[in-house]
C-alpha positions as CSV (number, residue, x, y, z in Angstrom):
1,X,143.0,41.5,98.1
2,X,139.5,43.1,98.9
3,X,141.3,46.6,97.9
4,X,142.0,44.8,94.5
5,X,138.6,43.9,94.1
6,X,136.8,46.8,95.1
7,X,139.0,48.2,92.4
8,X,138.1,45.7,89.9
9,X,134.4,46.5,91.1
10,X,134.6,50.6,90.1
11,X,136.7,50.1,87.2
12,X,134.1,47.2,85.3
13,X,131.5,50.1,86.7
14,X,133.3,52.8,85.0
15,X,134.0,50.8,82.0
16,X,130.0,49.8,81.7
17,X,129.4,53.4,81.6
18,X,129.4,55.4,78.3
19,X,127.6,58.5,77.0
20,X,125.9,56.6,73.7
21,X,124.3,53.8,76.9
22,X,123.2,57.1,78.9
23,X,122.0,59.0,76.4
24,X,119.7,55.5,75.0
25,X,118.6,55.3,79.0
26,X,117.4,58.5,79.4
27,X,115.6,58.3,76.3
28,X,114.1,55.2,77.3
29,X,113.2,56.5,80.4
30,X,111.2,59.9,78.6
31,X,109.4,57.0,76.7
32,X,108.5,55.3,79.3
33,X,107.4,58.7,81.3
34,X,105.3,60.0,78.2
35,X,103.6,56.7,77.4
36,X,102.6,56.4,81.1
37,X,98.6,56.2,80.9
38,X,97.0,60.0,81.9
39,X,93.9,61.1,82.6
40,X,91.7,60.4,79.6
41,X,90.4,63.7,77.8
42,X,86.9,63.9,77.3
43,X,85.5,65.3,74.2
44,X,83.2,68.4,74.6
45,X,79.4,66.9,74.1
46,X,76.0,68.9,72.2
47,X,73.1,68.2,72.7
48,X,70.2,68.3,70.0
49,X,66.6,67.7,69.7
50,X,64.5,66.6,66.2
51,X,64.6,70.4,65.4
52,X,68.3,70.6,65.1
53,X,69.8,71.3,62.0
54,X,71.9,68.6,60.1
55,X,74.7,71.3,59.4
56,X,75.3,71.7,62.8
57,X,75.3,68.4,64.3
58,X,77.7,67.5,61.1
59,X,80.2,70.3,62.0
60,X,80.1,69.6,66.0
61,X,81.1,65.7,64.8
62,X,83.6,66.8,62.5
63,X,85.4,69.3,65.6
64,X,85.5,66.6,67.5
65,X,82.6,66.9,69.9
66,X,80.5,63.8,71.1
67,X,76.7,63.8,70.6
68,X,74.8,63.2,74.0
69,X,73.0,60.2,74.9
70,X,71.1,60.1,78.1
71,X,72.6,56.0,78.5
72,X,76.3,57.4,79.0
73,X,76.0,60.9,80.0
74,X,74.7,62.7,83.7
75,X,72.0,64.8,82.9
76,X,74.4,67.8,83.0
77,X,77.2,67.0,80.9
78,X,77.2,68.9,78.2
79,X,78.2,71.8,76.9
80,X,76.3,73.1,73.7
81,X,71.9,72.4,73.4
82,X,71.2,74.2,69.7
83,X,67.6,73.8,68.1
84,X,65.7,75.9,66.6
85,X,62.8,76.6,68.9
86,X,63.5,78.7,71.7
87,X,63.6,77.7,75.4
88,X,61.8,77.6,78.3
89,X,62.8,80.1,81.3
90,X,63.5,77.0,83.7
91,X,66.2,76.0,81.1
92,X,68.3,79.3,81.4
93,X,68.2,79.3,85.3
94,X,69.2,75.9,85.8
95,X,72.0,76.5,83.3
96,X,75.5,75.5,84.4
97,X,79.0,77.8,84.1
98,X,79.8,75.0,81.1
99,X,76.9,75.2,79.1
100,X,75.5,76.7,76.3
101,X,72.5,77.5,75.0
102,X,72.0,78.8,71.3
103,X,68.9,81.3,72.1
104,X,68.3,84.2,74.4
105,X,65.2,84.7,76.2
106,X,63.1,87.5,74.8
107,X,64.4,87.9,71.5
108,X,61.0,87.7,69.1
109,X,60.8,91.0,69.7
110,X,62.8,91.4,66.9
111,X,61.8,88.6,65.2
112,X,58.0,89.2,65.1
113,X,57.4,91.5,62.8
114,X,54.8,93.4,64.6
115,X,57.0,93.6,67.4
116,X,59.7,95.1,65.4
117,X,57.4,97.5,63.6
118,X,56.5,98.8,67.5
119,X,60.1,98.9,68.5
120,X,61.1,100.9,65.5
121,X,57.8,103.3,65.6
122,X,59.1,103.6,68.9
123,X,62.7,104.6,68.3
124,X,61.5,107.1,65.4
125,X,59.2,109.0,67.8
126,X,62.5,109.1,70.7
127,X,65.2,109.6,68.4
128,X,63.9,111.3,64.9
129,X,62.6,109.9,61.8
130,X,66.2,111.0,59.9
131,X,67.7,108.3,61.5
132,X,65.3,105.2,61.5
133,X,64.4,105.8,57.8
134,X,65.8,102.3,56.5
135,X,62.2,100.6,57.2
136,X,59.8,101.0,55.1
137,X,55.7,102.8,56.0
138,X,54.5,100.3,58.5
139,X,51.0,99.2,59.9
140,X,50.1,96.6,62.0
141,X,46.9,94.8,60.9
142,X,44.0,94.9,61.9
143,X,44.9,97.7,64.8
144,X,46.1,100.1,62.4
145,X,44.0,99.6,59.8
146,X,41.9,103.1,60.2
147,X,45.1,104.6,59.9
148,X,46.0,102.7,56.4
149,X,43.2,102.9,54.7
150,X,43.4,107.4,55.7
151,X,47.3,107.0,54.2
152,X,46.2,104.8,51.3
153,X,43.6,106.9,49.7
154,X,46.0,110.4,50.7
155,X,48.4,108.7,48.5
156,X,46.1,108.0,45.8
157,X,45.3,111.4,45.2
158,X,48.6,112.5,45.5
159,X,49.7,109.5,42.4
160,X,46.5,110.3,40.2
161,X,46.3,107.6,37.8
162,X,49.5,105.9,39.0
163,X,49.3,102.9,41.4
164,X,50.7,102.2,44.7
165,X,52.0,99.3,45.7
166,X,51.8,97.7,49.4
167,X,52.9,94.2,50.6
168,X,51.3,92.4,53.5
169,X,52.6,89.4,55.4
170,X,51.6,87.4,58.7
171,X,53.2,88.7,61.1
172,X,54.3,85.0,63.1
173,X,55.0,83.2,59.7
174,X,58.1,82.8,57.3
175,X,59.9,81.6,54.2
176,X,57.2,83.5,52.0
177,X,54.2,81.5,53.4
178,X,50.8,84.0,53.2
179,X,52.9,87.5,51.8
180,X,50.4,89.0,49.0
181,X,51.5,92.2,47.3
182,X,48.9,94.5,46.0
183,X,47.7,97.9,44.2
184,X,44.3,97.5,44.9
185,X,43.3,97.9,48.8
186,X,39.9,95.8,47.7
187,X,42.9,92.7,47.7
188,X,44.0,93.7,50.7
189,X,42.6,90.0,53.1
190,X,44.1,89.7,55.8
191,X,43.3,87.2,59.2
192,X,45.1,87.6,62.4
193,X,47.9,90.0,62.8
194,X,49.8,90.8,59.4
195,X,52.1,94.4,58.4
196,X,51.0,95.9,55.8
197,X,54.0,98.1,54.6
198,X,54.9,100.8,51.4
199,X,56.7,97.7,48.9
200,X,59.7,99.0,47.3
201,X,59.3,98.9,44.1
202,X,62.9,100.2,42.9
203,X,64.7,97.4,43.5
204,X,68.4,97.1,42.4
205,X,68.4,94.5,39.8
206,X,71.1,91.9,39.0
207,X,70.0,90.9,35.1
208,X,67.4,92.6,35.8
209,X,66.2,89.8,38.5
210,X,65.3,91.1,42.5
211,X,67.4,89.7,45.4
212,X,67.8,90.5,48.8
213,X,70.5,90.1,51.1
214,X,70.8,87.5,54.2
215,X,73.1,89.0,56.9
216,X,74.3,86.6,59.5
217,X,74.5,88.2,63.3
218,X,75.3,86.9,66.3
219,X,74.4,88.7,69.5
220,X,76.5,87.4,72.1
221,X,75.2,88.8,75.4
222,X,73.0,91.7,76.0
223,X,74.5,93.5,78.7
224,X,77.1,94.4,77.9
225,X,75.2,94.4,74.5
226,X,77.7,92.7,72.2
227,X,76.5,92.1,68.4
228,X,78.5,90.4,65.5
229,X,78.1,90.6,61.9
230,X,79.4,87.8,59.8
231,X,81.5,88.8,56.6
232,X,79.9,86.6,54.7
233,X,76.2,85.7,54.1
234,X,74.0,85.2,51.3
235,X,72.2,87.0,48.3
236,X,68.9,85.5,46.8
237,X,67.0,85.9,43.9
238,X,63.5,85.8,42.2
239,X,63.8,83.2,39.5
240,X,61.2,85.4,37.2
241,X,62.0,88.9,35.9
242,X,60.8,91.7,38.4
243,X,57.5,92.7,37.0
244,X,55.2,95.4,38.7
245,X,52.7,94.5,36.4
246,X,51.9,90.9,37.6
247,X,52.2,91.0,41.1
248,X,50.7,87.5,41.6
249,X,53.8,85.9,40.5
250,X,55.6,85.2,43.4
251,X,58.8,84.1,41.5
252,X,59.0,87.5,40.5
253,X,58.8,89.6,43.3
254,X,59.8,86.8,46.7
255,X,63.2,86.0,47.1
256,X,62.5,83.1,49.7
257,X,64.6,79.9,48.5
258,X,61.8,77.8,49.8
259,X,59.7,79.4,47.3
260,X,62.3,80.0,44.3
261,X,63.5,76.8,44.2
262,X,60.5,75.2,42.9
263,X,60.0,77.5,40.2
264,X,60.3,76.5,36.5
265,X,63.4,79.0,36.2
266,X,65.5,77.5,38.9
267,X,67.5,75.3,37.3
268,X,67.9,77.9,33.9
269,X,70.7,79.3,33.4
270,X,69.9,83.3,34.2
271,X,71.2,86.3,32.6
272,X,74.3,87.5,34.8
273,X,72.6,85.6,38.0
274,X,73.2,82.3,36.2
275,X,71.4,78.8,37.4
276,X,69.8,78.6,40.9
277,X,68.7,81.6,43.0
278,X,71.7,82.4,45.2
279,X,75.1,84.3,45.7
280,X,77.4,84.2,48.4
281,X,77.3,87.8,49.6
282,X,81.2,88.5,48.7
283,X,80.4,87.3,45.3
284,X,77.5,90.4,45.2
285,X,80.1,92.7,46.5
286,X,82.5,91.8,43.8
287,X,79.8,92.7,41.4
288,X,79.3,96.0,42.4
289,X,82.5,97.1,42.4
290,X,82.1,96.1,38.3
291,X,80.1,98.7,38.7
292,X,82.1,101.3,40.6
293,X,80.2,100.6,43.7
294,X,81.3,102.0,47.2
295,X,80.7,98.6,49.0
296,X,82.4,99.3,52.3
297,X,79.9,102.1,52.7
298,X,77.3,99.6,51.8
299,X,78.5,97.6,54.3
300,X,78.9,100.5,57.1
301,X,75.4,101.5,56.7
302,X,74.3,97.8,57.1
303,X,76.2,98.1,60.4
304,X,74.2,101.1,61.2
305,X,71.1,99.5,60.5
306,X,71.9,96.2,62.7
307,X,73.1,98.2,65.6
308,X,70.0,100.1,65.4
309,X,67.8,97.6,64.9
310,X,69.1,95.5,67.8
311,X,69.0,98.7,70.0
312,X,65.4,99.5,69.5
313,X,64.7,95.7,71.1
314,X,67.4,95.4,73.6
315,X,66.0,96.9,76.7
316,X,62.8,95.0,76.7
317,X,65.0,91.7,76.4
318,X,65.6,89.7,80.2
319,X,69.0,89.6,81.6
320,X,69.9,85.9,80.8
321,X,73.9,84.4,80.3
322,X,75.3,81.3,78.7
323,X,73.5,82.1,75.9
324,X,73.7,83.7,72.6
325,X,71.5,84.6,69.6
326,X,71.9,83.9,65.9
327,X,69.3,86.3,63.7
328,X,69.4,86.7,59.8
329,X,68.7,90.1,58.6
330,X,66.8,90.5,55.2
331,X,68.2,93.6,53.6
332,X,66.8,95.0,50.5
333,X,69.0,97.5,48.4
334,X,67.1,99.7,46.2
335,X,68.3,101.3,42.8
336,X,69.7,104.1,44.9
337,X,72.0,101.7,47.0
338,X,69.8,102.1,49.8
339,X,70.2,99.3,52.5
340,X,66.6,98.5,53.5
341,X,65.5,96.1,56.2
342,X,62.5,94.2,55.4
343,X,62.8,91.3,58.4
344,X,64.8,89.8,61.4
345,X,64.6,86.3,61.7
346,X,64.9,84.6,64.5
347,X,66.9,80.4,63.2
348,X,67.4,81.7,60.1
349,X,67.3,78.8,57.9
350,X,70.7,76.2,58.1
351,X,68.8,73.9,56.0
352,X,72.3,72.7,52.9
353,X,69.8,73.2,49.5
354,X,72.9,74.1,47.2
355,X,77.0,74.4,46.6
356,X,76.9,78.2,47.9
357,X,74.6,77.0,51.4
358,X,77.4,74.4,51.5
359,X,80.2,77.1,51.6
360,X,78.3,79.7,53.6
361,X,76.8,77.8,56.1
362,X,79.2,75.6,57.0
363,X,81.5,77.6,57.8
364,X,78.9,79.9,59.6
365,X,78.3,77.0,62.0
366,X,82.0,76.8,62.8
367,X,83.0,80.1,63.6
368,X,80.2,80.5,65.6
369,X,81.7,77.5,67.6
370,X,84.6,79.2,67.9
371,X,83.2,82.6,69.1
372,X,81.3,81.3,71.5
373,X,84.3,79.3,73.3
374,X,86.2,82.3,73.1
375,X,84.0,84.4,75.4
376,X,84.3,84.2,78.5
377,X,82.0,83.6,81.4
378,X,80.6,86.3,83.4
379,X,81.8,86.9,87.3
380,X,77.9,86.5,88.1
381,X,77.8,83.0,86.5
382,X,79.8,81.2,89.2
383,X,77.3,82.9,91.6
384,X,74.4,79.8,91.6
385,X,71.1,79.6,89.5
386,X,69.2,81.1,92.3
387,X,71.0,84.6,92.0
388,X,70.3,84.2,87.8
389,X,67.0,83.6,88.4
390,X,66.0,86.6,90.3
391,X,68.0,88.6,88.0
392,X,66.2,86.8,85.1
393,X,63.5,88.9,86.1
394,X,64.6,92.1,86.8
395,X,63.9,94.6,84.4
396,X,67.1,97.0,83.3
397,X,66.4,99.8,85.2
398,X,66.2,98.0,88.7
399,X,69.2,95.8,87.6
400,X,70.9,98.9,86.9
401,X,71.2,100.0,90.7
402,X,72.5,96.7,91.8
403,X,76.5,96.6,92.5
404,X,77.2,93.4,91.8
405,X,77.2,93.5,87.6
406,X,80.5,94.8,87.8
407,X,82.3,92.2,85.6
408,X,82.7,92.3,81.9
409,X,80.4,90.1,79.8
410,X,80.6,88.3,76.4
411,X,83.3,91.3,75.5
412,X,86.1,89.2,76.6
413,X,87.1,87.7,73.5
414,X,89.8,88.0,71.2
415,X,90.2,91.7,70.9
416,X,90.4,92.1,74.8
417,X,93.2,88.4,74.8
418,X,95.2,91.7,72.4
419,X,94.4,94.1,74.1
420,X,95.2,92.7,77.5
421,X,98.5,91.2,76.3
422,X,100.0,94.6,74.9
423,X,98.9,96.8,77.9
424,X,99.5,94.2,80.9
425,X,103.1,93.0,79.8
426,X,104.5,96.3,79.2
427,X,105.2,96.8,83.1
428,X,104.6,92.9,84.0
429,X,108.1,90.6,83.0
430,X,106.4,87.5,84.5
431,X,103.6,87.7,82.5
432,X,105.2,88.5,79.3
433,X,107.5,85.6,80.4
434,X,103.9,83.3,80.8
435,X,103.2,84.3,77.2
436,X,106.7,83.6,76.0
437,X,106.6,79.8,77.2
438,X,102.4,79.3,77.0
439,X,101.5,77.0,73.9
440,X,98.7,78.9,72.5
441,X,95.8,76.5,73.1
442,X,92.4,76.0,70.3
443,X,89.5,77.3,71.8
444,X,88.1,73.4,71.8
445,X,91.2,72.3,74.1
446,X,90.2,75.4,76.8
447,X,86.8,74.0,77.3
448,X,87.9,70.4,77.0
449,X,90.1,71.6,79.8
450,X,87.5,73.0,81.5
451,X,85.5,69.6,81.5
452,X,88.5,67.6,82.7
453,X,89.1,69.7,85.7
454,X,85.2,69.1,86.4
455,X,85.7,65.4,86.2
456,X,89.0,65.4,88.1
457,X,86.7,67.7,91.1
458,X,84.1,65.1,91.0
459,X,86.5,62.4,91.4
460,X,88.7,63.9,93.8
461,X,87.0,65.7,96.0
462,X,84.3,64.9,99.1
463,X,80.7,65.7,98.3
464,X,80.0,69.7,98.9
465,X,77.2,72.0,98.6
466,X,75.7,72.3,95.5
467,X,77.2,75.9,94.4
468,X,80.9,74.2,94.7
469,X,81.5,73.6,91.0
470,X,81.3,77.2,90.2
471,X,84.6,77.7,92.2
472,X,86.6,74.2,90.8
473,X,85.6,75.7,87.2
474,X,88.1,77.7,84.9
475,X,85.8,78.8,82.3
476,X,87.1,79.4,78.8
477,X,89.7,82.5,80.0
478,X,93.3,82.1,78.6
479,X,95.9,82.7,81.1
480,X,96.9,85.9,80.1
481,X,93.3,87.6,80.5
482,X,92.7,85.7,83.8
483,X,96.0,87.5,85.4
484,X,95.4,90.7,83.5
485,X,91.7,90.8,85.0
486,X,93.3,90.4,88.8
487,X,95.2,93.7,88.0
488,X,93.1,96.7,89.8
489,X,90.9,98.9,87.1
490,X,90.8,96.7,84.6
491,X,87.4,95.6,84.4
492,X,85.9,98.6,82.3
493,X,88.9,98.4,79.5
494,X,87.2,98.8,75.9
495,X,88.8,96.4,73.7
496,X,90.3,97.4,70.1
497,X,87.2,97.9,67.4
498,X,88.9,95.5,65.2
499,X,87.5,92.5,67.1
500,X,87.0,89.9,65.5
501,X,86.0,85.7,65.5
502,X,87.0,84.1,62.4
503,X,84.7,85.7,60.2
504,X,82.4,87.3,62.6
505,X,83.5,91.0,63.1
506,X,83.0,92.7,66.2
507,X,80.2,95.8,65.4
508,X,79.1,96.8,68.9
509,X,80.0,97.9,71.1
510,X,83.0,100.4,68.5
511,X,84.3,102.8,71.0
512,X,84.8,102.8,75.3
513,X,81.9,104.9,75.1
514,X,79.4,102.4,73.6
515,X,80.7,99.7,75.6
516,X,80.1,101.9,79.1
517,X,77.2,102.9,77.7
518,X,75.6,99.0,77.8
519,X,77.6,97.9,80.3
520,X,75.1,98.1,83.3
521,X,72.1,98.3,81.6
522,X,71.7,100.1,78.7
523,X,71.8,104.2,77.8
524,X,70.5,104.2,74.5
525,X,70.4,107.9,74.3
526,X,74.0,107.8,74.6
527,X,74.4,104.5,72.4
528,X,72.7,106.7,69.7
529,X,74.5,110.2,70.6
530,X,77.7,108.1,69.7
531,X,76.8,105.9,66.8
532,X,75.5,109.8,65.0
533,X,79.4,111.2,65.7
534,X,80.7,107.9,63.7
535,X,77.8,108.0,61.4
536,X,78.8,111.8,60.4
537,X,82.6,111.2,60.8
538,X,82.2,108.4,57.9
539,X,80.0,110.5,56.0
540,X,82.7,113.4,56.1
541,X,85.2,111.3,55.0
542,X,83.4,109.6,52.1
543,X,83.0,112.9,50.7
544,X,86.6,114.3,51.0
C-alpha cells in the first residue's frame, strides 16, 4: 500500500510537470531576478559659478548630468567645474582622478595679445621669418614704440602719397572694446599696453562685406601636447561695406558680433551674406568652392597655423592634468587666400545670439563632453596632489629628467581604443574574445561607472589613508586599452592621425615623431623639423 502511494506521489509529480509551466517559471523567476532593486546609478554632476555660460549648463542637463548643490553633495563630488574665468593654482592641486576642470594654468600667454606677439617674435628669431609669416608687423605699446614710429615714417617714404594703415587694440580687452584703426600716427592714443600692428587691408570679401573666421580648439593636455580643431566654427561679418576710406566706422571694418549686432544693417538683408552677421564655417567653405577654391588647403594651412601658434606658448605653460583648454582663433583670409591670425582668445564667447550660434555651439559644448570623457587619466594622477603640486612647478626642462612621466597623457582616446584593438588582438584570442561579448558603453556610462565604484569604495570599505581612492578608481579607460596598456612597450604607441571626437579632429601630435617629440617635455626644434617635412610633402602634392 505505501509502494502504491509513493507511486501515486511521482506520478501526480510527473503529471504536474510540463515544459509550457517550466518555461512560465523560469521566466518568472528572470523577472523577479532583473527587477530585484540594484545599486542606484548616480548621475555625473558639474559644477558652475555666475560666470558659466547658459549653453553649457543647458547641454550638461540635457546629457543627463546633475547640477551641484552644496545641500546634497560632499564638497568633492563632482566631476566637471566650467566658467569662464580661469582658476586659482590651489584648485588644480587639490584636483581629484574624477574631476574636471575646463581651463589650464598658464594659458594667457596665448591669449594676451602682447604675450602672443612675444611668443611669436620669439619663434621668428629661432626658427625663421618664412615660417611664422601668418601674423601680421607687430609692436607692443608703449615699449616699442621708438621702434614704430622709425618703421612708420620708413614706410611713408617708401608709399609716397599713399597711406598706411595700422590697427591698435588693448592688449587685455575683447569683443572690439577700445580697437581704433588709423592712417595718421597723430591718431595713434593709446593708455596702458595695446599692439599696434600692419591692418590688412585686402581682405577677401563676401558681397563685398569683411569677415573673419572663429576656429574652435581644444587643447587637451600639454605634455604630451595634444591640440584639436573643431570642423565646424563660425564666420562673421561687418554689417557696413569694407571702406578704407572711413575708418571710423566700426561696422565696416570689426567683425565682433557684440559690435555688429547693434548696427542699423543687422537685421537687412545683405548682398550674398544675407540678414545678420554670421555663417557657420562649412557654409563659407561651400562658398568657396563656387568659386573654385582649394578649401582643404585652406584648412591645412589653418592647421599649420594653430599648431604653431600653440607651440610658440607651450613650454612656458605649467605642467597641470585634469584639465583642458578651449581657445577661439580669429583668422583673417586676405584676397590672396591667405590664413591670417589676428587673436587667440582665451572663453571664446558661448553666449546663443542667433539660429547659426544655436547650431554651432551647441553642438560644440557636446562634443567637447564627449572628448573629454574619452581621454584617459594620466598614470601620475592616481599618484596624490602632493606629487602634482611639486610638479605644478617644475619648469619643462627639470621635469624632463624625471623618470616617472612615463605614461601616455590626453592621447588615449579614440584613435589609440583603434589602434589598440587592431594591433593587441591580432596575437591575443582572449581579448578579441573581450571585444566580441563587451557592450560598447557611451562615454557618460564609463564615468558614471567610475562614480559608482567610488560610492560602492566609500560604503564598503574601512576608512584608509587619504591617497586610497586613487587605487579603487577606474578612470574613463575601456577595457580593451586598460589590457592592451599592461602589454610590455606599449606605452610610447603613436595613435592613427585620423583621430578624431565627434567633430573635433585630432591635429597634434600627426606622426610618432611629433608625439615623442612632446611626450616628456617638449622638443620644439624637432616639433618644427617635422611639421616643415609635412608642410613641403602637402605643398608637393598640391602642385602635381
Amino acid at each position: 500500500m505505501n509502494d502504491l502511494q509513493g507511486l501515486g506521489s511521482v506520478t501526480s509529480n510527473i503529471v504536474s510537470w510540463s515544459p509550457k509551466r517550466h518555461n512560465m517559471r523560469k521566466r518568472n523567476s528572470l523577472r523577479k531576478r532583473k527587477e530585484a532593486p540594484g545599486p542606484a546609478v548616480k548621475p555625473l554632476v558639474f559644477r558652475v559659478d555666475e560666470s558659466t555660460p547658459t549653453v553649457v549648463q543647458s547641454v550638461l542637463l540635457e546629457r543627463g548630468w546633475d547640477k551641484f548643490d552644496r545641500q546634497r553633495q560632499g564638497v568633492e563630488d563632482w566631476n566637471l567645474y566650467w566658467r569662464t574665468s580661469p582658476f586659482q593654482m590651489a584648485d588644480h592641486v587639490n584636483l581629484k582622478p574624477w574631476q574636471r576642470l575646463n581651463h589650464h594654468p598658464g594659458t594667457t600667454t596665448l591669449t594676451r595679445k602682447d604675450c602672443l606677439a612675444k611668443h611669436l617674435a620669439n619663434m621668428r628669431k629661432l626658427y625663421g621669418k618664412t615660417l611664422y609669416q601668418f601674423t601680421p608687423l607687430t609692436f607692443i605699446m608703449p615699449d616699442d614704440y621708438t621702434k614704430f614710429v622709425h618703421k612708420y615714417f620708413k614706410e611713408k617714404r617708401h608709399l609716397g602719397t599713399k597711406p598706411s594703415y595700422w590697427i591698435c587694440k588693448p592688449a587685455e580687452l575683447s569683443r572690439g572694446r577700445g580697437i581704433i584703426i588709423f592712417s595718421d600716427i597723430q591718431d595713434l592714443v593709446f593708455n596702458g599696453t595695446h599692439v599696434v600692428q600692419k591692418y590688412i587691408c585686402n581682405p577677401l570679401l563676401v558681397g563685398r562685406y569683411k569677415c573673419d573666421l572663429r576656429i574652435y580648439v581644444c587643447v587637451t593636455g600639454f605634455r604630451p601636447l595634444t591640440i584639436y580643431m573643431y570642423r565646424e566654427g563660425l564666420v562673421r561679418f561687418a554689417t557696413e561695406k569694407f571702406d578704407l576710406g572711413n575708418l571710423q566706422d566700426c561696422y565696416s571694418h570689426l567683425t565682433n558680433s557684440s559690435i555688429n549686432k547693434s548696427g542699423a544693417s543687422y537685421w537687412k538683408t545683405k548682398d550674398v551674406v544675407g540678414q545678420g552677421c554670421k555663417w557657420t564655417l562649412s557654409r563659407f567653405f561651400s562658398y568657396l568652392r563656387k568659386w573654385d577654391v582649394d578649401d582643404l588647403l585652406l584648412r591645412q594651412k589653418i592647421n599649420h597655423m594653430v599648431i604653431l601658434t600653440v607651440l610658440a606658448g607651450a613650454p612656458s605653460v605649467p605642467i597641470a592634468y585634469n584639465c583642458f583648454e578651449l581657445f577661439g582663433f580669429d583668422i583673417l583670409i586676405d584676397e590672396n587666400l591667405k590664413p591670417w591670425l589676428l587673436e587667440v582668445n582665451y572663453s571664446p564667447a558661448l553666449t546663443v545670439d542667433c539660429s547659426i550660434d544655436v547650431s554651432v555651439k551647441r553642438s560644440l559644448v557636446h562634443d567637447i563632453i564627449e572628448l573629454i570623457c574619452l581621454n584617459g587619466l594620466r598614470r601620475e594622477e592616481r599618484k596624490g596632489t602632493r606629487a602634482s603640486l611639486v610638479r605644478s612647478r617644475m619648469p619643462y626642462a627639470r621635469s624632463n629628467q624625471r623618470k616617472h612621466h612615463t605614461a601616455p597623457g590626453p592621447l588615449s582616446c579614440v584613435s589609440v581604443i583603434q589602434f589598440t584593438n587592431r594591433m593587441c588582438t591580432k596575437n591575443n584570442p582572449a581579448i578579441q574574445r573581450a571585444i566580441d561579448i563587451r557592450p560598447k558603453p557611451t562615454r557618460t556610462s564609463q564615468m558614471r561607472e567610475m562614480m559608482n565604484r567610488r560610492e560602492g569604495a566609500k560604503s564598503n570599505s574601512r576608512p584608509r589613508a587619504q591617497h586610497m581612492p586613487h587605487k579603487v578608481l577606474s578612470p574613463y579607460t575601456p577595457l580593451t586599452q586598460s589590457q592592451f596598456c599592461k602589454m610590455k612597450g606599449t606605452l610610447g604607441v603613436f595613435p592613427e592621425p585620423n583621430g578624431h571626437a565627434g567633430n573635433f579632429d585630432l591635429i597634434f601630435p600627426f606622426n610618432e615623431a611629433t608625439f615623442g617629440a612632446s611626450r616628456n617635455g617638449l622638443n620644439v626644434r624637432r616639433i618644427i623639423q617635422e611639421l616643415q617635412k609635412l608642410m613641403n610633402k602637402q605643398l608637393s602634392s598640391d602642385k602635381s
